[in-house]
C-alpha positions in Angstrom: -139.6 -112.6 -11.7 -139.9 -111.4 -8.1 -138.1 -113.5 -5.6 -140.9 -114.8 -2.9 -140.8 -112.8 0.7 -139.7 -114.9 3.1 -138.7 -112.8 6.0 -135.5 -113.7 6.1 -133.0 -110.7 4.9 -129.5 -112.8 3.3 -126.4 -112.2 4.9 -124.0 -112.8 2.0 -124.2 -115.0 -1.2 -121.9 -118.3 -1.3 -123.3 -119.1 -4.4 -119.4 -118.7 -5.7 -118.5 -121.3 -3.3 -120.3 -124.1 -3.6 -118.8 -126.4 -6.1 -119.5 -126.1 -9.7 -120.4 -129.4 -11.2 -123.0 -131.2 -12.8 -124.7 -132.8 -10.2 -128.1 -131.4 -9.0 -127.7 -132.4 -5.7 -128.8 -129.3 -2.7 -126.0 -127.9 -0.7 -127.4 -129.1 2.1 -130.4 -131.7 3.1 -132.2 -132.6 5.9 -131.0 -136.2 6.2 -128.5 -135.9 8.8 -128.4 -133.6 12.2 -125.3 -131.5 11.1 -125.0 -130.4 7.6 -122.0 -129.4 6.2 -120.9 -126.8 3.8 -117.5 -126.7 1.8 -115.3 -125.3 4.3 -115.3 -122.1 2.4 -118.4 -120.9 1.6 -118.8 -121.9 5.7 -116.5 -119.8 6.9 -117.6 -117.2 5.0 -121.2 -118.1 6.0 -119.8 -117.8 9.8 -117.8 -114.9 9.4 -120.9 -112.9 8.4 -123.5 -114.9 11.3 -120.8 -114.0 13.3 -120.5 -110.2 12.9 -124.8 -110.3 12.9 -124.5 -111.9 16.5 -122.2 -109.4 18.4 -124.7 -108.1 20.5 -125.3 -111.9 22.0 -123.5 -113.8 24.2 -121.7 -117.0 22.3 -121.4 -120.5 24.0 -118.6 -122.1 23.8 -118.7 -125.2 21.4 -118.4 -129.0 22.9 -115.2 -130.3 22.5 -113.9 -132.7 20.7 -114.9 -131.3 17.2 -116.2 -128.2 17.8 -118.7 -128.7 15.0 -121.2 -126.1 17.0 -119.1 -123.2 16.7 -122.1 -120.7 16.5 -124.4 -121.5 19.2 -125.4 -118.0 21.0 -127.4 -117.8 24.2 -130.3 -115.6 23.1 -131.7 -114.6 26.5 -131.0 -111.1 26.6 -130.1 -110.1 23.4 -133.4 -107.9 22.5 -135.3 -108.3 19.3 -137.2 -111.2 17.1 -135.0 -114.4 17.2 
């Protein structure tokens, strides 16, 4: 079965890093404003968003936990955002 076209072209696959158990439960969900990933399959994630967003300029995240660690200024940076 062909995967449906969603315009969006995957950066890498954490599937290997979620966790592996029997719960059904999404990785993520739309309940609260930040959702977090296991810190592994993040970094990874952000590693790879990262290396996508060198042409833009980052901004630096607001202290005290830093949770907003990739928030670009997109002004400039050419092409569809």
């Amino acid at each position: 079965m062909e995967r449906p076209r969603t315009g969006i072209t995957p950066l890498i696959d954490i599937s290997s890093l979620l966790p592996k158990n029997n719960c059904s439960a999404p990785a993520g969900d739309s309940g609260p404003v930040v959702t977090r990933l296991p810190t592994a399959a993040y970094e990874a994630l952000r590693t790879a968003f990262q290396q996508e967003m060198l042409h833009c300029p980052s901004i630096p995240p607001p202290p005290p936990e830093k949770l907003l660690d990739t928030c670009y200024n997109l002004k400039g940076c050419g092409g569809e955002t």
